[in-house]
C-alpha positions as a Markdown table, in Angstrom:
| # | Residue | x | y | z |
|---|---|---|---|---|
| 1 | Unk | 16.9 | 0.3 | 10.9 |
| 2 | Unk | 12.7 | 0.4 | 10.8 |
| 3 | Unk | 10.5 | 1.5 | 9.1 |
| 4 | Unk | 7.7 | 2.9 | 10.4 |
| 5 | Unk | 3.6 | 1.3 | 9.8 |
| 6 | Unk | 1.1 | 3.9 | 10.0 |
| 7 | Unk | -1.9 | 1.8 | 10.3 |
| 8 | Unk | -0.6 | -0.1 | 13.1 |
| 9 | Unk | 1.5 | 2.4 | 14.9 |
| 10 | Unk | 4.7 | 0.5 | 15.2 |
| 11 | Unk | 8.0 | -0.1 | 13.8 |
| 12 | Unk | 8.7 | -3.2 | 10.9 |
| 13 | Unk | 12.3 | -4.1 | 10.9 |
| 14 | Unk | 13.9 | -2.6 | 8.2 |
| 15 | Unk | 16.0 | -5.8 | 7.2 |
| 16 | Unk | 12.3 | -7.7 | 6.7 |
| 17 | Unk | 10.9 | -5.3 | 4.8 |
| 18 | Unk | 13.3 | -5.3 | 2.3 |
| 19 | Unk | 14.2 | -9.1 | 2.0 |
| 20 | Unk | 10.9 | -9.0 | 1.8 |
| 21 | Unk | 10.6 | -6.8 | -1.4 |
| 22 | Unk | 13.1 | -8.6 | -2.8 |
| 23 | Unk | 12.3 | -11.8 | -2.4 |
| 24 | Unk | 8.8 | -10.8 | -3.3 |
| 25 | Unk | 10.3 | -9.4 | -6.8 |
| 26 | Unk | 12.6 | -12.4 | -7.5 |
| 27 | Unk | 9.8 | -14.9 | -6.7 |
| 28 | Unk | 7.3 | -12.6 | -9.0 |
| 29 | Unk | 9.5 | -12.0 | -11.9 |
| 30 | Unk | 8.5 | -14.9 | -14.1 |
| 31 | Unk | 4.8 | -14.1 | -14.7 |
| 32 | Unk | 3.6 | -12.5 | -17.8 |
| 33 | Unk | 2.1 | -9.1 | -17.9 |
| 34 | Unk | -1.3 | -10.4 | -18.4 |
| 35 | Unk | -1.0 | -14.7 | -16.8 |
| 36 | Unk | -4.2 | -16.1 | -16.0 |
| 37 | Unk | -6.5 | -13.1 | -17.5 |
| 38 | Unk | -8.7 | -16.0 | -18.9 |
| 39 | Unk | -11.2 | -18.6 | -17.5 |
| 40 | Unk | -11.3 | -16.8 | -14.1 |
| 41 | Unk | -14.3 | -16.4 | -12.0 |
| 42 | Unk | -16.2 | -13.8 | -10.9 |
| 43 | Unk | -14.8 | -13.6 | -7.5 |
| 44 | Unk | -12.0 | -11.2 | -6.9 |
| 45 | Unk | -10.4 | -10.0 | -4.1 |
| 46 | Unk | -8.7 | -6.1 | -3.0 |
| 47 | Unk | -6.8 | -4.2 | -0.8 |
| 48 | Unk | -7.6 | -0.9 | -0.5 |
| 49 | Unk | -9.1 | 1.9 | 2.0 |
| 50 | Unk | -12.5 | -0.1 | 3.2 |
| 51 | Unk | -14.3 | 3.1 | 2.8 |
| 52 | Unk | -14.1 | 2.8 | -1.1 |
| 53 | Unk | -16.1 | -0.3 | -0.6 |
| 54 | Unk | -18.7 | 1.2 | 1.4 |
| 55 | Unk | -22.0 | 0.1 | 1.7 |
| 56 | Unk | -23.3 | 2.6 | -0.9 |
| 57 | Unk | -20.1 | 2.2 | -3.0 |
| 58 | Unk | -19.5 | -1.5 | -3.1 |
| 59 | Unk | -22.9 | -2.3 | -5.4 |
| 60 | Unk | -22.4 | -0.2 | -7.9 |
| 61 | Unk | -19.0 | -1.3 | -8.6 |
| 62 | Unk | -20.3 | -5.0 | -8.2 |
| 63 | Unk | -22.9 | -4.8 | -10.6 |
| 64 | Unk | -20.8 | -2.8 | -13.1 |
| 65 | Unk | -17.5 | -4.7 | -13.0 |
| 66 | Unk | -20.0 | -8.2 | -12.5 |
| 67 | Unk | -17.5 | -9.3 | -10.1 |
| 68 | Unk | -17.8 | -10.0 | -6.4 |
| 69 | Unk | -15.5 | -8.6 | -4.3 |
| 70 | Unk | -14.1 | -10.0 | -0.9 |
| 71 | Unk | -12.3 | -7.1 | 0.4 |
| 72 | Unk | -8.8 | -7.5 | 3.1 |
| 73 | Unk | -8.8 | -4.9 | 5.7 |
| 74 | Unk | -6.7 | -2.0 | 5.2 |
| 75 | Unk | -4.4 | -1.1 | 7.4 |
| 76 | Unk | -1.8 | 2.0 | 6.0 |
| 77 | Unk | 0.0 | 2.4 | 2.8 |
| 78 | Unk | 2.7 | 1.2 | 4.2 |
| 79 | Unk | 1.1 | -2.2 | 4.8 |
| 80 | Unk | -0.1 | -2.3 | 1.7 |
| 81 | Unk | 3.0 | -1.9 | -0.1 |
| 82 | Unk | 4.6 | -4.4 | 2.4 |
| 83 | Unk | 2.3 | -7.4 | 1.1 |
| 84 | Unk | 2.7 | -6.3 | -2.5 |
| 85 | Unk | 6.9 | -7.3 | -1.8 |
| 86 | Unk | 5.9 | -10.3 | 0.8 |
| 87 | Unk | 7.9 | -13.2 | -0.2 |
| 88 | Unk | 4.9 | -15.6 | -1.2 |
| 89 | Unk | 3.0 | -12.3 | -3.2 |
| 90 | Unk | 0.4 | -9.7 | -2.7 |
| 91 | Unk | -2.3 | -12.4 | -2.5 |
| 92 | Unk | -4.5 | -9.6 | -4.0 |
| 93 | Unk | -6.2 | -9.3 | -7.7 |
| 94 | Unk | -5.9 | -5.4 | -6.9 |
| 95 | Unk | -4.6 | -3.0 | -4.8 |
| 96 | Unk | -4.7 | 0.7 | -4.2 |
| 97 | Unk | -2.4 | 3.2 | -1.6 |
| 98 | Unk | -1.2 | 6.7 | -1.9 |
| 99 | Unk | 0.5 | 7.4 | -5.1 |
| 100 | Unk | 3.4 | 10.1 | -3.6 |
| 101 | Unk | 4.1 | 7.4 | -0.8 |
| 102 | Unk | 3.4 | 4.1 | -2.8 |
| 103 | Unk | 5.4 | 4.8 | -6.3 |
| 104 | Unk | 9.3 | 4.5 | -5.4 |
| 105 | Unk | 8.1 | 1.1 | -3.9 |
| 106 | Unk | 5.8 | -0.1 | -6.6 |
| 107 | Unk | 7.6 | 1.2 | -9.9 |
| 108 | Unk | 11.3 | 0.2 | -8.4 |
| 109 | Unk | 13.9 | 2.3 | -9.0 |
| 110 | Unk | 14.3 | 1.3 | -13.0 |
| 111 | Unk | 12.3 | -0.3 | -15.8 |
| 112 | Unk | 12.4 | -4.0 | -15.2 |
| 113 | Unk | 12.0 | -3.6 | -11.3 |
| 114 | Unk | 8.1 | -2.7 | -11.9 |
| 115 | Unk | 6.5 | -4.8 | -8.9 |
| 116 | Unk | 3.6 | -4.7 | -10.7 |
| 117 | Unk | 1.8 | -6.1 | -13.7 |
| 118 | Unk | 1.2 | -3.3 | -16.6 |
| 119 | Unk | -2.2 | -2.4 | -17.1 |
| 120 | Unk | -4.0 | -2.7 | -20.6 |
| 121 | Unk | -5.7 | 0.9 | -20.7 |
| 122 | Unk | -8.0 | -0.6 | -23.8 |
| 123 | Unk | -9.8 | -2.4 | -21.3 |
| 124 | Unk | -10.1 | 1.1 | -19.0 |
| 125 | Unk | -12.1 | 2.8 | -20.9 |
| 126 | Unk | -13.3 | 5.1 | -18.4 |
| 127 | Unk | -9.5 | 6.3 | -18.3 |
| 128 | Unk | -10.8 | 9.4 | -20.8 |
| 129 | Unk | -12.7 | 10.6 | -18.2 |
| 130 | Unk | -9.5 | 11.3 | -15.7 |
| 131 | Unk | -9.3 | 15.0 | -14.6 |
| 132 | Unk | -6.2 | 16.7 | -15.6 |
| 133 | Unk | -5.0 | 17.3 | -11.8 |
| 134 | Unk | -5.2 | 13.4 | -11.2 |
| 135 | Unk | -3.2 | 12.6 | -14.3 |
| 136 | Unk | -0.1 | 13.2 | -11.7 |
| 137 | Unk | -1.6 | 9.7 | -10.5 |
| 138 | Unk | -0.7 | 7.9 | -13.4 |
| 139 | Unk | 2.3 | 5.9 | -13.4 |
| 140 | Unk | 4.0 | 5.4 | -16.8 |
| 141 | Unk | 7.2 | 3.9 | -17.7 |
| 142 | Unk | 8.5 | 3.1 | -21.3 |
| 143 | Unk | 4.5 | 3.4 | -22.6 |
| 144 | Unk | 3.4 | 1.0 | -20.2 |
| 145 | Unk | 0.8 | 2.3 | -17.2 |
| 146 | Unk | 1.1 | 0.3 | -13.8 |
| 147 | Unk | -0.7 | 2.9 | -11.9 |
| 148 | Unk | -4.0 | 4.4 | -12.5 |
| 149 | Unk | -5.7 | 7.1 | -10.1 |
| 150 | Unk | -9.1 | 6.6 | -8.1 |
| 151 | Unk | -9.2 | 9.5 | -6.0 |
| 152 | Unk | -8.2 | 12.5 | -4.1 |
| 153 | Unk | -7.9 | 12.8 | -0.3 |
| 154 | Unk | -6.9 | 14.5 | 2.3 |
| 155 | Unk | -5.5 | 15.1 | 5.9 |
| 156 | Unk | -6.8 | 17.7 | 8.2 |
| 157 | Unk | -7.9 | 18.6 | 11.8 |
| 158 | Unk | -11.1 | 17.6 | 12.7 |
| 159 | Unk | -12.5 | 19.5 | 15.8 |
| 160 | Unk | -16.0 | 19.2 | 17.8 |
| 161 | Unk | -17.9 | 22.6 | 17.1 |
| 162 | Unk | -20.1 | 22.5 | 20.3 |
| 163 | Unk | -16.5 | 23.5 | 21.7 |
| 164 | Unk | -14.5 | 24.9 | 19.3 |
| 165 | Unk | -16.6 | 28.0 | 17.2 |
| 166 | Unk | -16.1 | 27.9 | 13.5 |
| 167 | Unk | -14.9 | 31.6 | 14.1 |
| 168 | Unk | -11.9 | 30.6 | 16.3 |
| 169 | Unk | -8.9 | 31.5 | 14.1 |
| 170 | Unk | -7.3 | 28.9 | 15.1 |
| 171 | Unk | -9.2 | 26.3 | 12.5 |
| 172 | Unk | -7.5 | 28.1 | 9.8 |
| 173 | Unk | -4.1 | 26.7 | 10.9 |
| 174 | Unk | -2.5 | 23.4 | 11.9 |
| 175 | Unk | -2.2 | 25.4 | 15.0 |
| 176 | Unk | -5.1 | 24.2 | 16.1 |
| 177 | Unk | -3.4 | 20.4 | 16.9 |
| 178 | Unk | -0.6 | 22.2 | 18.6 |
| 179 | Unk | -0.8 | 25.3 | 20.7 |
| 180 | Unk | -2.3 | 26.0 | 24.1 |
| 181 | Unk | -6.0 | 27.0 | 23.5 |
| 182 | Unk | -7.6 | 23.7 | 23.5 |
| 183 | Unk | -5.2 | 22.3 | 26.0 |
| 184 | Unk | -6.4 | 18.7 | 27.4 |
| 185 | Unk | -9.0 | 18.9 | 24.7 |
| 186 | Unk | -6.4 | 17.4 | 21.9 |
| 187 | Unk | -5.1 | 14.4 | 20.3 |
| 188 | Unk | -2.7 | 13.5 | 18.0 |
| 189 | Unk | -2.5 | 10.2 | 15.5 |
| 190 | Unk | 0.9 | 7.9 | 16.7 |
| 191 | Unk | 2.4 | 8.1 | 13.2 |
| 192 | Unk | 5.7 | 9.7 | 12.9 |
| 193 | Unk | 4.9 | 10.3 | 8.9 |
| 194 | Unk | 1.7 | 12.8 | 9.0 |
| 195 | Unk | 2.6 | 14.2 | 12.1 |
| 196 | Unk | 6.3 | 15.4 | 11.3 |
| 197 | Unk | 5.2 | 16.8 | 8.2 |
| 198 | Unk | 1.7 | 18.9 | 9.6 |
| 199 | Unk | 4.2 | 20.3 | 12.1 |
| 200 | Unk | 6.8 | 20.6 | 9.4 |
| 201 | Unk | 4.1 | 22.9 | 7.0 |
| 202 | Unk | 3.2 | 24.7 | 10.2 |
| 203 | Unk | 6.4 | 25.8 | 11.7 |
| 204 | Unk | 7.2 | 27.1 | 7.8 |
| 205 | Unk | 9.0 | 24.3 | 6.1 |
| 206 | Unk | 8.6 | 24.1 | 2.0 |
| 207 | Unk | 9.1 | 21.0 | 1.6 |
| 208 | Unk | 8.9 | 19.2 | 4.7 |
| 209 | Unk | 9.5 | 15.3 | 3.5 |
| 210 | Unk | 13.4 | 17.2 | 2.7 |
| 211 | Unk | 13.8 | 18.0 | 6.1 |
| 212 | Unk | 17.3 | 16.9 | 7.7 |
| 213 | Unk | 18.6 | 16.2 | 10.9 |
| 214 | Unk | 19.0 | 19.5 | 12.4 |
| 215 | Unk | 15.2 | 20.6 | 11.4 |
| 216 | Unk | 14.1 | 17.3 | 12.4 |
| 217 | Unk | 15.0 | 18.4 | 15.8 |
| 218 | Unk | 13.8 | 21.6 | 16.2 |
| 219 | Unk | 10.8 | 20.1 | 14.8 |
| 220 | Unk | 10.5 | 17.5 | 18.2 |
| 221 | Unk | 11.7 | 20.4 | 20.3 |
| 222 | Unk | 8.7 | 22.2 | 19.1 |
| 223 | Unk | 6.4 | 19.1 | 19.5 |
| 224 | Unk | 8.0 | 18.0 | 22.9 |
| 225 | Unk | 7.5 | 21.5 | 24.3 |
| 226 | Unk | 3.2 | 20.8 | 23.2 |
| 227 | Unk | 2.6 | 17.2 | 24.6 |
| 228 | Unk | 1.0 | 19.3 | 27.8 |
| 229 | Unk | -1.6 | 19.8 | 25.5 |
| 230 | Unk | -2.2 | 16.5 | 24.0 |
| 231 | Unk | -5.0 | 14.7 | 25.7 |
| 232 | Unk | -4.2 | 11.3 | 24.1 |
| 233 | Unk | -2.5 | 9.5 | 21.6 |
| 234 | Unk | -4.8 | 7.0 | 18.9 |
| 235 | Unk | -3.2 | 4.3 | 16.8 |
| 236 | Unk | -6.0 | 3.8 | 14.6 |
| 237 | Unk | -8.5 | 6.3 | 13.1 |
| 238 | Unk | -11.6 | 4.0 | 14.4 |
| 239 | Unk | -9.8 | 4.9 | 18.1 |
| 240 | Unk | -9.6 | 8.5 | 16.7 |
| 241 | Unk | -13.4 | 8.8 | 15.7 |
| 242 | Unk | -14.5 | 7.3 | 18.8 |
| 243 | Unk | -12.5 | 9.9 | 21.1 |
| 244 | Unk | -14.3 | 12.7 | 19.1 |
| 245 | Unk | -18.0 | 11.0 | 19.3 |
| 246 | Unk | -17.6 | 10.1 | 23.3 |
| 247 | Unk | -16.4 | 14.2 | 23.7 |
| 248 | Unk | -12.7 | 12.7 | 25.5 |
| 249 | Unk | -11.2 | 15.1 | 22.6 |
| 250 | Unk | -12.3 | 18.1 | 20.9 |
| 251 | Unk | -9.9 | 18.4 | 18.0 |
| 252 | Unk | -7.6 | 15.7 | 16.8 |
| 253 | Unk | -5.6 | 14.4 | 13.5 |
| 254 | Unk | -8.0 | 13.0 | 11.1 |
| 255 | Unk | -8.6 | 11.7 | 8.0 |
| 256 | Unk | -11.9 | 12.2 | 5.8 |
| 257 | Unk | -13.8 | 9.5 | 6.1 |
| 258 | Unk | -13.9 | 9.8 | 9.6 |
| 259 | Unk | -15.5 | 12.8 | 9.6 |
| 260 | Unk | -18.7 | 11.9 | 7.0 |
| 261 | Unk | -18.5 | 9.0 | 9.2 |
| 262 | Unk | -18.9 | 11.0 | 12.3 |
| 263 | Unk | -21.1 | 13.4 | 10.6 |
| 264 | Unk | -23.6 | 10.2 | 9.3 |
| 265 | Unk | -24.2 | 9.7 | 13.1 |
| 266 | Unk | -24.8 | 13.1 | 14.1 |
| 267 | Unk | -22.1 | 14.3 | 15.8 |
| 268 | Unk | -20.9 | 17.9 | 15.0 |
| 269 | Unk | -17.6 | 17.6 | 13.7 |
| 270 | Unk | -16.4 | 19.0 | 11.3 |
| 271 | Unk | -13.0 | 19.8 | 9.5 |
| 272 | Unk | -10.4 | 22.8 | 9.6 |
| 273 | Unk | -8.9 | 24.5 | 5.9 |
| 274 | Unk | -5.2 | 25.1 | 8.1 |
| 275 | Unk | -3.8 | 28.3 | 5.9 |
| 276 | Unk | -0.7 | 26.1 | 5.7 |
| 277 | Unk | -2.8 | 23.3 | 3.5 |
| 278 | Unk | -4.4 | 20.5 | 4.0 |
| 279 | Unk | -1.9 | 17.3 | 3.7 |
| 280 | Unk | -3.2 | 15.4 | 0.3 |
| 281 | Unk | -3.0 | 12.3 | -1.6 |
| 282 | Unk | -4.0 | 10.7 | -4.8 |
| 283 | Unk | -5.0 | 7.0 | -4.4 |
| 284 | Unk | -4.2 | 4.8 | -7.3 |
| 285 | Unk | -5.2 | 1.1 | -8.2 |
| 286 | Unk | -2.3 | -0.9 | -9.3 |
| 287 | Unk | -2.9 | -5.0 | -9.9 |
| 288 | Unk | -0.1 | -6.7 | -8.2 |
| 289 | Unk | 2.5 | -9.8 | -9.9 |
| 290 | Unk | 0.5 | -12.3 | -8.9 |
| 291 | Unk | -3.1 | -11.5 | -9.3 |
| 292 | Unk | -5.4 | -14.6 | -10.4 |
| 293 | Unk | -8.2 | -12.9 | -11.6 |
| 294 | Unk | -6.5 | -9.8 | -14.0 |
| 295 | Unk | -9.7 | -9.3 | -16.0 |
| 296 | Unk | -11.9 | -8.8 | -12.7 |
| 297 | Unk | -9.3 | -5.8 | -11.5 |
| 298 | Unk | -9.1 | -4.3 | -14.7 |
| 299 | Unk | -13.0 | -4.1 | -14.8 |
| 300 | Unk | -12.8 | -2.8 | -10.6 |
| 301 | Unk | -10.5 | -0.2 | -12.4 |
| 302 | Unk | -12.8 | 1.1 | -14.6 |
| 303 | Unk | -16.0 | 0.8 | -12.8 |
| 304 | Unk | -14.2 | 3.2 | -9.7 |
| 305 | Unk | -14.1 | 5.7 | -12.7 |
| 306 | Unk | -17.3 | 5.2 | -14.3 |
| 307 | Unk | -20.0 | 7.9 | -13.5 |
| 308 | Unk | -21.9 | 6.4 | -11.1 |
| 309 | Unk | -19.5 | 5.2 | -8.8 |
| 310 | Unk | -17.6 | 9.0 | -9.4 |
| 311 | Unk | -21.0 | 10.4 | -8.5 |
| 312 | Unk | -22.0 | 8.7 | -5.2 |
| 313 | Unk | -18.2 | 8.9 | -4.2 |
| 314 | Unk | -18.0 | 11.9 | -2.1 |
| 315 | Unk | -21.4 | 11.4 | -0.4 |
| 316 | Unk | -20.4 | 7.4 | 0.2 |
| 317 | Unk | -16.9 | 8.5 | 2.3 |
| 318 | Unk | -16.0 | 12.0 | 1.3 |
| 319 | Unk | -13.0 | 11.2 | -1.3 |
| 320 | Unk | -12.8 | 13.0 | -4.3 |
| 321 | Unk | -12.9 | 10.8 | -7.3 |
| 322 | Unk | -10.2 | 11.2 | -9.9 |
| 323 | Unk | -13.1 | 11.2 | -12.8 |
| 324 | Unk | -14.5 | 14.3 | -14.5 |
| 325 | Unk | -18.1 | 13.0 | -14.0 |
| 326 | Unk | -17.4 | 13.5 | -10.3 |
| 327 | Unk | -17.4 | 17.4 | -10.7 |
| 328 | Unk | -20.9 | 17.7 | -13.0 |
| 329 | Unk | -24.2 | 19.7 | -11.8 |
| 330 | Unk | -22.1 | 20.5 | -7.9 |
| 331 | Unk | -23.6 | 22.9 | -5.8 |
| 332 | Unk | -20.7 | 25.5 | -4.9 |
| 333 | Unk | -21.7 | 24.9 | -1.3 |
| 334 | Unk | -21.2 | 21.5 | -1.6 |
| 335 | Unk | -17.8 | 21.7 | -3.3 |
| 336 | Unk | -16.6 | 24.0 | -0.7 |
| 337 | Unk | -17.9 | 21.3 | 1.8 |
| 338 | Unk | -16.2 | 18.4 | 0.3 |
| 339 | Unk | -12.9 | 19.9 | -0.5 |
| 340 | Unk | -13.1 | 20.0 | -4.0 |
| 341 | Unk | -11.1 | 23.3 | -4.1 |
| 342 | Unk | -8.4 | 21.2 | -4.4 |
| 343 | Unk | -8.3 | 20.7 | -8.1 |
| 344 | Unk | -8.7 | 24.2 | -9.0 |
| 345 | Unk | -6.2 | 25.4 | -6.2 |
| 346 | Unk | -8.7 | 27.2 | -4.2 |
| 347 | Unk | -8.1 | 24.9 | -1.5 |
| 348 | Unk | -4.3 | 25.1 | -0.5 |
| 349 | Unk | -2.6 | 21.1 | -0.3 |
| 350 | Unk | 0.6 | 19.5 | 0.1 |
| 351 | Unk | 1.1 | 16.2 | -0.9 |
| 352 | Unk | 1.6 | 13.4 | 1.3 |
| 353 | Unk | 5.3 | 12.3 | 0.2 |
| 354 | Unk | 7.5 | 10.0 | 0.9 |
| 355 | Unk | 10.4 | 11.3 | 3.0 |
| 356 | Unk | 13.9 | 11.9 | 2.5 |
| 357 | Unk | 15.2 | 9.8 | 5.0 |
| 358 | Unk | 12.1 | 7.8 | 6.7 |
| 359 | Unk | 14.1 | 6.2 | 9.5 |
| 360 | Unk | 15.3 | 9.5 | 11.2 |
| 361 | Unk | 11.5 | 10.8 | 11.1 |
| 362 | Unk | 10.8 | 7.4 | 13.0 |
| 363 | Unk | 13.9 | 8.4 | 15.7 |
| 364 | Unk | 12.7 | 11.9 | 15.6 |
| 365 | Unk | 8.8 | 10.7 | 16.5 |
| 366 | Unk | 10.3 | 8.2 | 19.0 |
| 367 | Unk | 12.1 | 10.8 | 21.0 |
| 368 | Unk | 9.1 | 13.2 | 21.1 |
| 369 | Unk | 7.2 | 10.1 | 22.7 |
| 370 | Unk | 9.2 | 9.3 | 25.2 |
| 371 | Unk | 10.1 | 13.0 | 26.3 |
């Protein structure tokens, strides 16, 4: 069996990935909750979307936290969750994934399994400051927190408004990535995850992660029967951005950050509100088994919810910070730009969750590829 990587837009073996977290957890298991939190440098390093380190971001946290950060490159969740269980560790003082997608993985499946160290909340002040929609973002077992939320994102289709019209009802839908009208003009994101379940919401499904065999394949029928409309396929969102900046594609799967990225260098794209929701996720910081400099993430941890960073957060790559401050003195335009409908439900989401049975959305995606 596989499982699939959405950064890399292949297939890990399913075998690996496994010995892998438990060898990881086995080889883990003997360090304290808090080993080597004193005497470390200043010098940390973390795993999480790069954006969050961007060049307006990284500094404040730098000079709150007084650390200095040497960031790995992030590739999916589902990478990141793979190196947390790799057989020699995480290598990481912090990382940081989806919540919905990361917790089964990062919690394990009772208390004791944690693959993580618990975080001392005294030393996360800025904690008080959490919004109550992001407090689903905390992960708690027994009175011990191993997961602490940064910030809200979300999923959507980005489209080029020198060809589509903001009027076009068809941004109001997923429909937009699917049907006819913007035929040769579309690309879709090689990830079986994202792209089952924005079909899923579209064609009417609740609860699309649940879906089972026999709407997994009326689901590719539906997708198979649209591939004359898909331009291209991208593996990466960099490949994404840079088939909606050269004009190749007009609308496509995206992410965000790519689109204040795209929007920073002048192209007009923007982002669809699809009437079936965006697909969320709450990013949370977790500091992994092996971690040699505990004290550094815990102060990362709190600096990504301190009020400056929270502030320049949106602007910097267009997540929503998980902090209260984030929210203060916001034009109603500008909420309505970012997304920030989302924590008072004026902006319809569905989560980004872990599915039912991943390796039969993998088989499902791979036959709507090679149809």
């Amino acid at each position: 069996m596989t499982i699939f990587d959405e950064g890399r837009g292949r297939e890990m073996d399913r075998r690996s990935f496994m010995s892998g977290t438990l060898a990881g957890a086995a080889a883990l298991g003997g360090l304290g909750p808090f080993a080597g939190a004193v005497a470390q440098s200043t010098e940390m390093t973390a795993l999480m979307v790069n954006a969050m380190l961007g060049p307006t971001l990284k500094p404040i946290v730098e000079e709150e936290a007084k650390v200095t950060i040497k960031e790995g490159a992030f590739l999916s969740g589902t990478d990141t969750v793979s190196r947390l269980t790799a057989p020699g560790g995480a290598r990481y003082d912090l990382m940081n994934s989806s919540f919905a997608f990361s917790h089964p993985v990062v919690m394990g499946p009772k208390a004791g399994a944690e693959r993580v160290q618990p975080i001392d909340v005294s030393l996360i002040p800025n904690m008080k400051y959490i919004n109550e929609p992001s407090k689903e973002g905390i992960g708690e077992r027994d009175g011990k927190v191993y997961m602490i939320p940064h910030s809200w994102g979300f999923d959507s289709i980005l489209y080029n408004r020198d060809v589509v019209p903001d009027n076009d009802p068809y941004t109001q839908s997923w429909s937009l990535l699917f049907e006819d009208k913007y035929a040769g003009k579309i690309g879709w994101w090689d990830v079986a995850h994202q792209m089952l379940m924005a079909a899923g919401l579209y064609l009417g499904h609740a609860e699309p992660e649940k879906m089972d065999r026999n709407q997994l394949g009326e689901v590719a029928k539906f997708l198979i029967s649209k591939k004359k409309n898909v331009r291209t396929f991208y593996t990466t969102f960099a490949q994404g951005s840079n088939l909606l900046a050269s004009g190749e594609i007009a609308v496509g799967y995206g992410i965000v950050p790519m689109r204040v990225e795209l929007k920073k260098r002048g192209f007009n794209i923007t982002g669809a509100w699809p009437k079936e929701g965006v697909l969320s996720l709450i990013s949370a910081s977790y500091i992994p088994k092996d971690s040699k400099n505990v004290s550094a993430a815990h102060a990362v941890i709190n600096a990504m919810l301190g009020e400056r960073y929270a502030k320049a957060l949106s602007d910097g790559c267009g997540y929503l910070s998980a902090s209260k401050f984030a929210q203060e003195n916001l034009t109603d335009a500008y909420k309505k730009e970012y997304g920030y409908g989302i924590f008072d439900g004026s902006v319809k989401h569905y989560q980004l969750k872990f599915p039912t049975n991943m390796n039969m959305w993998i088989e499902t995606w791979s036959r709507v590829k090679s149809a």
